[in-house]
Each structure stands twice: as C-alpha cells, then as structure tokens.
ROSE-4610 file (N, C-alpha, C; in Angstrom, 1 decimal, always signed):
// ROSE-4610
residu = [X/X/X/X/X/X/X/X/X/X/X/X/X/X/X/X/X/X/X/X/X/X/X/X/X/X/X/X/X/X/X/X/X/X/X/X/X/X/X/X/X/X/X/X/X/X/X/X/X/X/X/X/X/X/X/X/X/X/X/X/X/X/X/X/X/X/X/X/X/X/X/X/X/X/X/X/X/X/X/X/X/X/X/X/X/X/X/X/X/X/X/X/X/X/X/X/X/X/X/X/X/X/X/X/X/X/X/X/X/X/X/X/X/X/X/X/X/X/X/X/X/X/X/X/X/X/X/X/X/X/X/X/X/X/X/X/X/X/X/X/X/X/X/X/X/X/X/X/X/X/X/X/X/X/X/X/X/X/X/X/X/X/X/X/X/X/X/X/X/X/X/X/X/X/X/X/X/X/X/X/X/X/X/X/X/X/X/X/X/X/X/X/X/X/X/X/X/X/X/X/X/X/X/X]
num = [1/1/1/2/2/2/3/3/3/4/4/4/5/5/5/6/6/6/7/7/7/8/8/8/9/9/9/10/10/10/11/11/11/12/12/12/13/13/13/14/14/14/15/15/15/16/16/16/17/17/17/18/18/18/19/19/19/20/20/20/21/21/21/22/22/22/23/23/23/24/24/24/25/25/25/26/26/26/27/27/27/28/28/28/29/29/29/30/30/30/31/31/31/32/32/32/33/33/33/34/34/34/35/35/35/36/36/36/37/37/37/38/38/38/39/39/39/40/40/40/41/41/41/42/42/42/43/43/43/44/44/44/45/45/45/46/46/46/47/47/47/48/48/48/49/49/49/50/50/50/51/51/51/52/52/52/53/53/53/54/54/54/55/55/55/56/56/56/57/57/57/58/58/58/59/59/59/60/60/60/61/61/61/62/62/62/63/63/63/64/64/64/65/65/65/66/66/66/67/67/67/68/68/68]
x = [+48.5/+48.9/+50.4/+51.0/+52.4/+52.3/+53.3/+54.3/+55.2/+54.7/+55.4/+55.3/+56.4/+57.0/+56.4/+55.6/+55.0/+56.0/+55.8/+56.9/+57.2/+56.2/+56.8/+56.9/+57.9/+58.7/+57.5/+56.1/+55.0/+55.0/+55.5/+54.5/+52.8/+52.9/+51.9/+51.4/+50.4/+50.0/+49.1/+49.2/+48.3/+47.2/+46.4/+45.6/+46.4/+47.4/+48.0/+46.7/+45.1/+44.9/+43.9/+43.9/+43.4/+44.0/+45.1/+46.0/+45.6/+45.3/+44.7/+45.5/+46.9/+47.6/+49.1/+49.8/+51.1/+52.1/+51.9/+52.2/+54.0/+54.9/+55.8/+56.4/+56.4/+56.6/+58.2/+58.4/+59.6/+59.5/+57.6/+57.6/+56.8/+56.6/+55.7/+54.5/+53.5/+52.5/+51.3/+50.8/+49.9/+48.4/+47.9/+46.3/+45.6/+44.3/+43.7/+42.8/+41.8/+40.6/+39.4/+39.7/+38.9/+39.2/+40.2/+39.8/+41.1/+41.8/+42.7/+44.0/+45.0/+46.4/+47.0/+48.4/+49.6/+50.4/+51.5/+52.6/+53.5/+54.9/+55.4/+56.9/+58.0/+59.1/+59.8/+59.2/+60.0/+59.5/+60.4/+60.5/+58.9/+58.8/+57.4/+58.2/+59.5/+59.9/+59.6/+60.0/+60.1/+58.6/+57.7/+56.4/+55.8/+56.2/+55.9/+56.4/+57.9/+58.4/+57.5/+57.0/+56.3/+55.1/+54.5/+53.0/+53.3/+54.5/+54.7/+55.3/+56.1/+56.4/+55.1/+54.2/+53.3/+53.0/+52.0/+50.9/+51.5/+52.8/+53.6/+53.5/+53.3/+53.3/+51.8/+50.9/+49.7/+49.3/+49.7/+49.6/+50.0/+49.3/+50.1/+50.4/+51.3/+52.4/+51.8/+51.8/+51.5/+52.1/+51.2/+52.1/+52.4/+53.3/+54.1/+53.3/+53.7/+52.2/+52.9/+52.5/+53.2/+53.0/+52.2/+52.1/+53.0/+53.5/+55.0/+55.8]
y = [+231.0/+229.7/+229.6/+228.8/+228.3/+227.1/+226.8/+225.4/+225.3/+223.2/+222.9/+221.7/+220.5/+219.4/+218.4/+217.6/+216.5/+215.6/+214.9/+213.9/+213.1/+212.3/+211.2/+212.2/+213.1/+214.2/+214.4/+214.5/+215.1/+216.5/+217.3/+218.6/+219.0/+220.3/+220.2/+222.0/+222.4/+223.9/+223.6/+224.6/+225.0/+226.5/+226.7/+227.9/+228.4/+229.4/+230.0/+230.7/+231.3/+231.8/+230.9/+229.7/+228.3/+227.6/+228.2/+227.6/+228.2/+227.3/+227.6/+227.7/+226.5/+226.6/+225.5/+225.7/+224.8/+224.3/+222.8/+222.2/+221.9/+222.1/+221.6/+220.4/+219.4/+217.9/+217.4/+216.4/+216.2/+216.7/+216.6/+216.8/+218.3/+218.9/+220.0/+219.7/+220.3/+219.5/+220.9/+220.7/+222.4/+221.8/+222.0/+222.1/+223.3/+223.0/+223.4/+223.9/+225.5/+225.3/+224.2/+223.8/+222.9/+221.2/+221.1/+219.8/+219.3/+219.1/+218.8/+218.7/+217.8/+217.9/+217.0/+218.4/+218.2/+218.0/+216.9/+217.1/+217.2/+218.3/+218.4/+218.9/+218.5/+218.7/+219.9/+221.0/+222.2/+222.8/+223.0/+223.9/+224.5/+225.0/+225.9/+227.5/+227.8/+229.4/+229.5/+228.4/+228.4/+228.6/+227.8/+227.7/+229.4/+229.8/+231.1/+232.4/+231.9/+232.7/+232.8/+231.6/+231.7/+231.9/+232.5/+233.1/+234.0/+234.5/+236.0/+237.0/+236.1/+236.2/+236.0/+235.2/+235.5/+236.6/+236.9/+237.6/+239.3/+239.4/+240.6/+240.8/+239.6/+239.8/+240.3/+239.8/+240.2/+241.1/+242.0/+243.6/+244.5/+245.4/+246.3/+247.6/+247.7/+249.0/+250.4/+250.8/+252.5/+253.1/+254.1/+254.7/+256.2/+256.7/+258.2/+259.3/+259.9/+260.9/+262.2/+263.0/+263.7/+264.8/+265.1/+266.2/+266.7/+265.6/+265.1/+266.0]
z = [+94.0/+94.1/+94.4/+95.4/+95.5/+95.0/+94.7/+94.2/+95.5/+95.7/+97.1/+96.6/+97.2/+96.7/+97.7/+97.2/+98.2/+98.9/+100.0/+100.3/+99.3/+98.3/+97.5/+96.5/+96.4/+95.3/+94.0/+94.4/+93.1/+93.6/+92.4/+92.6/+93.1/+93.5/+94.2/+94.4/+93.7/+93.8/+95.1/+95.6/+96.8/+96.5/+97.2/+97.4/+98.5/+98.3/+100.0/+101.0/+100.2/+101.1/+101.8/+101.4/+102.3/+102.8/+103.5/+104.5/+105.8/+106.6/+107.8/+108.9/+108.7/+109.6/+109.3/+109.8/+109.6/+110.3/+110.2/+111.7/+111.6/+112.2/+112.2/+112.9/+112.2/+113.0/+112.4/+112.5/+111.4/+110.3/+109.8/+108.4/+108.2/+107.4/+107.3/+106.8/+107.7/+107.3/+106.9/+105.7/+105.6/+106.0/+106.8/+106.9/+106.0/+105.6/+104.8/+105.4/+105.4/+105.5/+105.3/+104.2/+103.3/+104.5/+105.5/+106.1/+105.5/+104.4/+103.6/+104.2/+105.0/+105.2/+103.7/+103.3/+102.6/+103.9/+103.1/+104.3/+102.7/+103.2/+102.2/+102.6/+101.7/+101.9/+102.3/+101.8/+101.9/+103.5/+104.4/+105.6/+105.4/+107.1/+106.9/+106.5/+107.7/+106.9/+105.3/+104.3/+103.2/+102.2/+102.9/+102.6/+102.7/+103.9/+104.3/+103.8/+103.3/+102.2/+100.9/+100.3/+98.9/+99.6/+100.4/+100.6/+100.2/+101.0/+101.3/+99.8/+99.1/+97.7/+96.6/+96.9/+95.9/+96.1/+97.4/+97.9/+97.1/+97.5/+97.1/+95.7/+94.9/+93.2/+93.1/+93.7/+93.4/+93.9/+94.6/+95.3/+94.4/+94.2/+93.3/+94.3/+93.3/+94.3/+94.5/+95.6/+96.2/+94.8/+94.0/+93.3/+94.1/+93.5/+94.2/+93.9/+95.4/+95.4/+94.9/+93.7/+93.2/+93.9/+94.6/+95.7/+96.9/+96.8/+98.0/+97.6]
C-alpha cells in the first residue's frame, strides 16, 4: 500500500499493484484495475517513486553467495 493525498487534501492508501495506469492531466489521475479513478495531488514521478519504494521494502535482499 502507498499513501497519496486526494485533491480535497484526505489521505488516501492505494493497492500499488492495482494500478493499471496513470494519466497525467493538470491533475494526476491513478486508474485502477478495479474501474476506480483517484485523482490526486502528488506528481505521477512521485506516485511512481512510492511504488517503487514500497515494492523494494517488500523484496527481500539476494543474500551473499559465500562461494564467491
């Protein structure tokens, strides 16, 4: 889940991996799998940043191959 800031300034969790697509208009607008548009304050780079920052918390790390 990311945290993104609605236009009338309500918090707002999303499912990042039911984001289907994201439109840039004046405003940022997240389409949903689910049929669902958020339009929401924060940039899409930014939006795309917190995908990419969760997705990386929830991956766990290569560990070191001690054979190396």
């Amino acid at each position: 889940m990311i945290q993104l800031t609605r236009i009338n300034q309500k918090p707002l969790l999303i499912n990042s991996d039911l984001i289907e697509h994201i439109e840039i208009t004046p405003d940022t607008v997240i389409a949903m799998t689910t049929g669902q548009k958020f339009v929401v304050l924060e940039p899409a780079d930014e939006v795309l940043r917190k995908v990419v920052d969760f997705r990386r918390s929830i991956l766990p790390l290569p560990s070191p191959n001690p054979s190396q």
